[in-house]
C-alpha positions as CSV (number, residue, x, y, z in Angstrom):
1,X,48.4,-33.3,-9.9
2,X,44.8,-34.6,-10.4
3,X,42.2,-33.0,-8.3
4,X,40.1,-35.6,-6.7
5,X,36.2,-34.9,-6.3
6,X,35.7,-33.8,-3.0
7,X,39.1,-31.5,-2.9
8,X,39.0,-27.8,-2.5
9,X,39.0,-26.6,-5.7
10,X,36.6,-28.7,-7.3
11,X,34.2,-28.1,-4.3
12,X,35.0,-24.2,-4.8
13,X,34.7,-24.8,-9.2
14,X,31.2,-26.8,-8.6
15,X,29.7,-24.0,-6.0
16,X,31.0,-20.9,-8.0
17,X,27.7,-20.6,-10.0
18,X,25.9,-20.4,-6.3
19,X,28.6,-18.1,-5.4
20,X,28.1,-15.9,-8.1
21,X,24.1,-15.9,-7.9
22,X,24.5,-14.5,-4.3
23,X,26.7,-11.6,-5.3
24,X,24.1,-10.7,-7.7
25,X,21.6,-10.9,-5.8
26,X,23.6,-9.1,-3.3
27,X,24.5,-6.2,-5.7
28,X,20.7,-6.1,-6.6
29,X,19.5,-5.7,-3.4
30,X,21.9,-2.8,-2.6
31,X,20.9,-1.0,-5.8
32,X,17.2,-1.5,-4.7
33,X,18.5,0.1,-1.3
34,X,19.6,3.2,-2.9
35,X,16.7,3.1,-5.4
36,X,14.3,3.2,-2.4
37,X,16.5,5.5,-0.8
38,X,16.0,8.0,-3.2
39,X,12.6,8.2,-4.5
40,X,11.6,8.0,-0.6
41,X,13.5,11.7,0.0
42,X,12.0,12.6,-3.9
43,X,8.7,11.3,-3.2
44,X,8.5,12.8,0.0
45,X,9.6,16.7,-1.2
46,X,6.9,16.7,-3.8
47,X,4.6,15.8,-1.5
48,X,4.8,18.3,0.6
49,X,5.2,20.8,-2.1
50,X,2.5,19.9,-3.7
51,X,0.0,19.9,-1.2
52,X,1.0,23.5,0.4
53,X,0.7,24.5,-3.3
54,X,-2.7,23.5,-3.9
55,X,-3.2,25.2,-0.1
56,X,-1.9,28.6,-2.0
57,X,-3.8,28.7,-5.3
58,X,-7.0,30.6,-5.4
59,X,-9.8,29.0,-7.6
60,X,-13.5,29.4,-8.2
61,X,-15.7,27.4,-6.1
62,X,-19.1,26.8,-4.8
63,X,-18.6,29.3,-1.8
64,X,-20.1,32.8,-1.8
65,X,-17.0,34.2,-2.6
66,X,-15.9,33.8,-6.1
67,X,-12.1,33.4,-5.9
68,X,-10.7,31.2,-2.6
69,X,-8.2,29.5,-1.4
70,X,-7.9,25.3,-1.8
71,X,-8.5,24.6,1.9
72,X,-9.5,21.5,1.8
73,X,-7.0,19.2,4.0
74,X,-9.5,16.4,4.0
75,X,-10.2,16.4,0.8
76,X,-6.4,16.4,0.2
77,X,-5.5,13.4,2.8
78,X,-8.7,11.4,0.5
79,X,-6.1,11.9,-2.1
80,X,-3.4,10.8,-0.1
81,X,-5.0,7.7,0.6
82,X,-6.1,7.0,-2.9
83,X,-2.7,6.8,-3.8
84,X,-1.9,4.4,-0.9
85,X,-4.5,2.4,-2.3
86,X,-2.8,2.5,-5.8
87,X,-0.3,0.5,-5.0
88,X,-2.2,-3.0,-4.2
89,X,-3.2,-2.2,-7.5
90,X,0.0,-2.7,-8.9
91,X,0.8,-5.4,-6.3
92,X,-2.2,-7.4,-7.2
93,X,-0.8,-7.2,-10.8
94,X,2.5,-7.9,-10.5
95,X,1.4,-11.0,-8.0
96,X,-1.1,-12.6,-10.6
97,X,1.6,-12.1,-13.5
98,X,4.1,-14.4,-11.8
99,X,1.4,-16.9,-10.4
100,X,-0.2,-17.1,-13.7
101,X,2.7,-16.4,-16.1
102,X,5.4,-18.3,-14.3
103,X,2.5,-21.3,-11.9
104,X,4.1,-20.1,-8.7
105,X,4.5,-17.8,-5.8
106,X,8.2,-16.7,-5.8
107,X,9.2,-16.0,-1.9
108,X,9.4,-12.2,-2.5
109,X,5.3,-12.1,-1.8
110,X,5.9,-13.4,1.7
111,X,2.7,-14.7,3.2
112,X,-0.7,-14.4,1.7
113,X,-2.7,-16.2,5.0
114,X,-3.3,-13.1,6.8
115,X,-6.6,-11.1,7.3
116,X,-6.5,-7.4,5.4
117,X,-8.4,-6.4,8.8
118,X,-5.1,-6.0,10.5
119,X,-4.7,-2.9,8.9
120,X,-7.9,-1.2,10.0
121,X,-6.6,0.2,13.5
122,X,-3.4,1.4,11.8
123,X,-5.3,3.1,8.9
124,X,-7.6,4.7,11.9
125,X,-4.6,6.0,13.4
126,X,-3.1,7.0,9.5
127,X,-6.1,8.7,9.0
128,X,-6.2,11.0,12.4
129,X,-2.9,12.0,12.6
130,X,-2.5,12.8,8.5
131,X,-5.6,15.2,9.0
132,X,-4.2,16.3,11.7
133,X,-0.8,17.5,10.1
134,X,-2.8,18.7,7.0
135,X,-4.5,21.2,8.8
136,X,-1.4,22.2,10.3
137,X,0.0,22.0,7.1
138,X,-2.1,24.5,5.6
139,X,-1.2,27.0,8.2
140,X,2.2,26.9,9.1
141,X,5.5,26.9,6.4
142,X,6.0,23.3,4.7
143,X,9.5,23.3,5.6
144,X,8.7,23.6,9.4
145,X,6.0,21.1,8.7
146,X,8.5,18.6,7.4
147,X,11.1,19.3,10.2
148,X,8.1,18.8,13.1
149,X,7.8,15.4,12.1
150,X,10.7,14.6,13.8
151,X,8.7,15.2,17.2
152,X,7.3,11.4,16.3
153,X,9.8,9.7,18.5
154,X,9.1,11.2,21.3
155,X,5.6,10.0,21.4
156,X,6.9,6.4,19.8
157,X,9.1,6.0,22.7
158,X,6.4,6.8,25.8
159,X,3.9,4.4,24.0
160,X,6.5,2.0,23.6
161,X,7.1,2.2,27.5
162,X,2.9,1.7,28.0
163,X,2.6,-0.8,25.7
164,X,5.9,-3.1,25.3
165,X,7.3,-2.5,28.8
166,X,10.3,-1.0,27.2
167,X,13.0,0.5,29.1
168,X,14.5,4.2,28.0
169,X,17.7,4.7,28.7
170,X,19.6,7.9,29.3
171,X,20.3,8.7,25.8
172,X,17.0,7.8,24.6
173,X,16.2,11.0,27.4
174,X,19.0,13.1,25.7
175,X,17.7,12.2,22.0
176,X,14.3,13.7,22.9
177,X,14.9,16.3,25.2
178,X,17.7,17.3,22.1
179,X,14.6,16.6,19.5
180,X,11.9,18.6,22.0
181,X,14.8,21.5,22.4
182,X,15.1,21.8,18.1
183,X,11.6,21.5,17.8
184,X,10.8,24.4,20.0
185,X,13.1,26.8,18.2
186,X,12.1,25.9,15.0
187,X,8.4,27.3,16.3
188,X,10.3,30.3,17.7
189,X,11.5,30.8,14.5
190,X,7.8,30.7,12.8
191,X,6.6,33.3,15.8
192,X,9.3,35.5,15.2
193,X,8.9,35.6,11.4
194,X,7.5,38.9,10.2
195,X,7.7,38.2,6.4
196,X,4.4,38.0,3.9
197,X,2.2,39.1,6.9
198,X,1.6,36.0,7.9
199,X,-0.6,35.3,10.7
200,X,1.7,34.6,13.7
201,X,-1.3,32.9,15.7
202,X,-1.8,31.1,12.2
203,X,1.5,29.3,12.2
204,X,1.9,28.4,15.8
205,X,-1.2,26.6,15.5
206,X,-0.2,25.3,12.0
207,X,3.2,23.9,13.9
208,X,1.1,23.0,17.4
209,X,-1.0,20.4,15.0
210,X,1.7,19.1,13.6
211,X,3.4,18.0,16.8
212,X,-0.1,17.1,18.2
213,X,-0.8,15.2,14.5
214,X,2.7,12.6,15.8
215,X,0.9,11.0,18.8
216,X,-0.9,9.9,16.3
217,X,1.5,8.6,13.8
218,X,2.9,7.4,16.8
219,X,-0.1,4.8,17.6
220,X,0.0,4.0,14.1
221,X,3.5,3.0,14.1
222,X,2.8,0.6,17.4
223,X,-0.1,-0.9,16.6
224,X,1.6,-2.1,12.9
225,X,4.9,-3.1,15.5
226,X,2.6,-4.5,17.0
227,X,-0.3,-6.4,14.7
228,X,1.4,-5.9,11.6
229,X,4.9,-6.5,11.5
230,X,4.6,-10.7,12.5
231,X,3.1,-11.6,8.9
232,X,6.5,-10.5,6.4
233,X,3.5,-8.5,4.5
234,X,5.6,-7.0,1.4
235,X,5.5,-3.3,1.3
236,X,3.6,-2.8,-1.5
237,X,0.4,-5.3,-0.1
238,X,1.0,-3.5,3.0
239,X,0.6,0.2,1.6
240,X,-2.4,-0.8,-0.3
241,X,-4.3,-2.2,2.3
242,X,-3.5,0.7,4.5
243,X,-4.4,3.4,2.3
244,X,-7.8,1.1,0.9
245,X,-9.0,1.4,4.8
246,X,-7.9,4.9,4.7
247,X,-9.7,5.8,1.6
248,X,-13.2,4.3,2.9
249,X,-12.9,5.9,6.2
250,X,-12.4,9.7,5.3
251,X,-14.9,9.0,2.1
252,X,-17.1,8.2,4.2
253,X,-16.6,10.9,7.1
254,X,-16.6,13.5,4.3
255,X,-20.6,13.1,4.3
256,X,-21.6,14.6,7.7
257,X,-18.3,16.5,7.5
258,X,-20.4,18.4,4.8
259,X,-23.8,18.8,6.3
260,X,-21.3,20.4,9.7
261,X,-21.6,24.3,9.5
262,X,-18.3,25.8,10.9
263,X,-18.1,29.5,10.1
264,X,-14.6,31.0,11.4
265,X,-15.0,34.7,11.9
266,X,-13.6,36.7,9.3
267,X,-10.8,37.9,11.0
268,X,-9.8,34.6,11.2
269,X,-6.0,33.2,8.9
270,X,-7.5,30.2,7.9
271,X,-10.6,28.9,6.2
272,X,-12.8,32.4,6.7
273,X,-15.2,31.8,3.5
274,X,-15.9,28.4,4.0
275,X,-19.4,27.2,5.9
276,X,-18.7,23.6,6.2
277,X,-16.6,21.9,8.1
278,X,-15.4,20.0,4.8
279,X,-16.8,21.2,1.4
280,X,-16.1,17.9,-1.0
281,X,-18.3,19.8,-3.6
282,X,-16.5,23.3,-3.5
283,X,-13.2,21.2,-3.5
284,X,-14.8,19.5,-6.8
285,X,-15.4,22.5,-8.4
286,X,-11.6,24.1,-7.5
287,X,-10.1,21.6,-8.7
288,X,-11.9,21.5,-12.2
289,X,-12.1,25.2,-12.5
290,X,-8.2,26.0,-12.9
291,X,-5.9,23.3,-14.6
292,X,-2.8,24.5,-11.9
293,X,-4.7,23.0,-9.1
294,X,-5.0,20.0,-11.0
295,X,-1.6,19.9,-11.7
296,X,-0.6,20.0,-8.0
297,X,-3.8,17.4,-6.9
298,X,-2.3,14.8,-9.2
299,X,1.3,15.1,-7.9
300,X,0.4,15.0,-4.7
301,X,-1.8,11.5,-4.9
302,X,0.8,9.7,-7.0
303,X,3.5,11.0,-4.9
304,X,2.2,9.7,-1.9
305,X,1.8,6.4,-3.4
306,X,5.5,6.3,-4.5
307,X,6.2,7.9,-0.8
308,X,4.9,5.2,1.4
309,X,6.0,3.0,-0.7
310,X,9.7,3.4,-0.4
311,X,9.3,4.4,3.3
312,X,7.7,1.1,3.8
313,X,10.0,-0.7,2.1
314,X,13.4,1.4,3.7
315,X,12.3,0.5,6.7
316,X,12.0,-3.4,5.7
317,X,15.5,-3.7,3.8
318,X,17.3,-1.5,6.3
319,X,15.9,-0.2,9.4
320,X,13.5,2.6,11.0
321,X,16.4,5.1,11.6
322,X,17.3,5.1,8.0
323,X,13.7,6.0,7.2
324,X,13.7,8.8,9.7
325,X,17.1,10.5,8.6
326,X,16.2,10.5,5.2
327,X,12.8,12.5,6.4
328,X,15.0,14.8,7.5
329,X,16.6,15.2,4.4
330,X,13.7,16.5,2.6
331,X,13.2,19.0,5.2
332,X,16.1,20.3,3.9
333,X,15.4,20.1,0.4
334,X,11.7,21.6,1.4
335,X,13.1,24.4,3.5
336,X,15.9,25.6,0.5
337,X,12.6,25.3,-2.3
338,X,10.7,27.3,0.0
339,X,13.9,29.9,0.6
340,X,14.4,29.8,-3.3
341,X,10.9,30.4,-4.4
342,X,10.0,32.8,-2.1
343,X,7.4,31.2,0.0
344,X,9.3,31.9,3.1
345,X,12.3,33.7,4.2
346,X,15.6,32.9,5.8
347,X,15.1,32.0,9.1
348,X,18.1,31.6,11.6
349,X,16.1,30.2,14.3
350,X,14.5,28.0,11.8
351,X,17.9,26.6,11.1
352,X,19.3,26.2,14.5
353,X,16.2,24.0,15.4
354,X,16.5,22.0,12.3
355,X,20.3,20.8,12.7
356,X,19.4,20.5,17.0
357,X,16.3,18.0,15.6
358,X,18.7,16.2,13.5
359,X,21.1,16.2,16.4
360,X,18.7,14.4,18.6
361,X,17.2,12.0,15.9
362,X,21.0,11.1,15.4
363,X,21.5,10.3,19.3
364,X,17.9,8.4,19.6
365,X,18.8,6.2,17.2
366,X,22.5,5.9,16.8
367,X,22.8,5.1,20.4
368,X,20.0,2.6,20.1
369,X,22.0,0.6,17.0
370,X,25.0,0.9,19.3
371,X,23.6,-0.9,22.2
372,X,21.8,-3.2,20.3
């Protein structure tokens, strides 16, 4: 039986090439998924890690005391930022190769009309709450740092209400009161550590920044909803521009941030030999004086870089709960480095509060997916 033109088959024979383009293209974009995926929970560990490792080497200075800790959380979040900034870098290459190379614009660039200055409130925002959790950072155990980061949809979901008129329901209420509940034993469990005479004053304040350092992730994350998100910005662009704005703003506050004199008493857990309020030129000098600190500066830059990235782009190819879940997931990998390596001890408390957070993050968002 001869097939006429417009019959089944041939239609089905004519569109397989089509066909078979799309499951390509759907198979690549799963594996780009997982590839994301991945070096976000990677990028993310060694980020952490790194930085609370430069906070723990000692290194010769410009301070009157000769050996000191690297204290220097503004100097590190310059870093951070300098590795956000990277990555337009790479996107401006990558762009220009296939505008040049191939004399077009494929459709994976999205739109190129918008102003850069659309990032300036959210790299504001970046740059207040990142400082913020630095300190923190610098006080408390990375591990309980990571896990306090879940507190940031608590605060996303008020400003949500204030500035979208959206309505919680009840198990947006149950996911935070479960996520406020976790959170607070996971501080217990930092009060009620007695191991490496740590300063217990020290780490509740470290973990009391943190939370305080999500209001304003928080307004970073609305004002992007809100300014940002319209434009299809790819997540590369999007990263650099944030972290260019980033960069300029905390170089620049690192001048009078030197001339500030802030002398902690000496009694004091953190930054007791330091008479600025940020020492760029002591941090200079640490950093080129030991080749370990160097070590853990460079990691932590390019990490971030890669971090943002893929957390950018997670929550672009699959959604914000995705992103948040997999944040959690390097808590865990932080909190069993830190248990290996002996920079903190077992903590049941500590544990208890980190599955409750997870609990609640799971219910927030879960629900949320459910009901649309």
């Amino acid at each position: 039986m001869e097939e006429s033109p417009g019959s089944y088959y041939a239609i089905a024979r004519l569109q397989q090439p089509q066909f078979a383009a799309a499951i390509l293209y759907m198979r690549r974009r799963a594996l780009f998924k997982i590839f994301v995926s991945v070096l976000m929970v990677s990028a993310g560990t060694i980020n952490v890690l790194a930085v609370k490792w430069a906070d723990t080497i000692l290194a010769r200075g410009t301070n009157p005391k000769a050996e000191h800790f690297f204290l220097h959380p503004y100097v590190q979040v310059l870093s951070m930022f300098g590795g956000k900034a990277s990555c337009l870098v790479v996107f401006q290459i990558v762009y220009y190769y296939y505008y040049y190379y191939h004399k077009k614009v494929v459709f994976q660039f999205g739109r190129q009309d918008f102003s850069p200055f659309v990032f300036v409130i959210p790299a504001v925002f970046n740059v207040l709450g990142t400082s913020t959790m630095y300190f923190g950072l610098s006080l408390t155990f990375a591990s309980s740092y990571q896990m306090l980061r879940g507190a940031v949809i608590i605060f996303t979901a008020l400003l949500s209400v204030a500035v979208f008129g959206s309505k919680l329901q009840v198990y947006h209420w149950v996911g935070m009161l479960t996520v406020v509940t976790g959170s607070a034993l996971v501080s217990l469990g930092d009060l009620l550590n007695t191991s490496y005479d740590l300063n217990q004053n020290g780490l509740f304040t470290g973990d009391l920044l943190v939370v305080i350092g999500q209001i304003a992730v928080a307004l970073q994350l609305i004002t992007e909803q809100r300014y940002v998100q319209g434009y299809n910005i790819p997540p590369l662009q999007a990263v650099g521009w944030e972290g260019v704005f980033g960069f300029g703003i905390v170089g620049i506050a690192l001048v009078p941030m030197y001339f500030i004199r802030w002398h902690l008493p000496s009694e004091s857990y953190f930054w007791q030999d330091h008479t600025r309020y940020e020492d760029v030129i002591d941090a200079v000098n640490q950093i080129v004086y030991i080749p370990t600190l160097i070590v853990a500066f460079v990691c932590a830059t390019v990490s971030s870089g890669f971090y943002n990235f893929a957390g950018m782009s997670v929550t672009k190819e699959v959604n914000a709960t995705t992103r948040t879940v997999l944040d959690s997931v390097s808590a865990l990998f932080i909190w069993m480095f830190g248990l290996v390596f002996m920079w903190q001890q077992f903590n049941f408390y500590q544990l208890i509060g980190f599955l409750v957070l997870l609990v609640g993050i799971c219910i927030y968002y879960t629900m949320c997916y459910f009901h649309g």
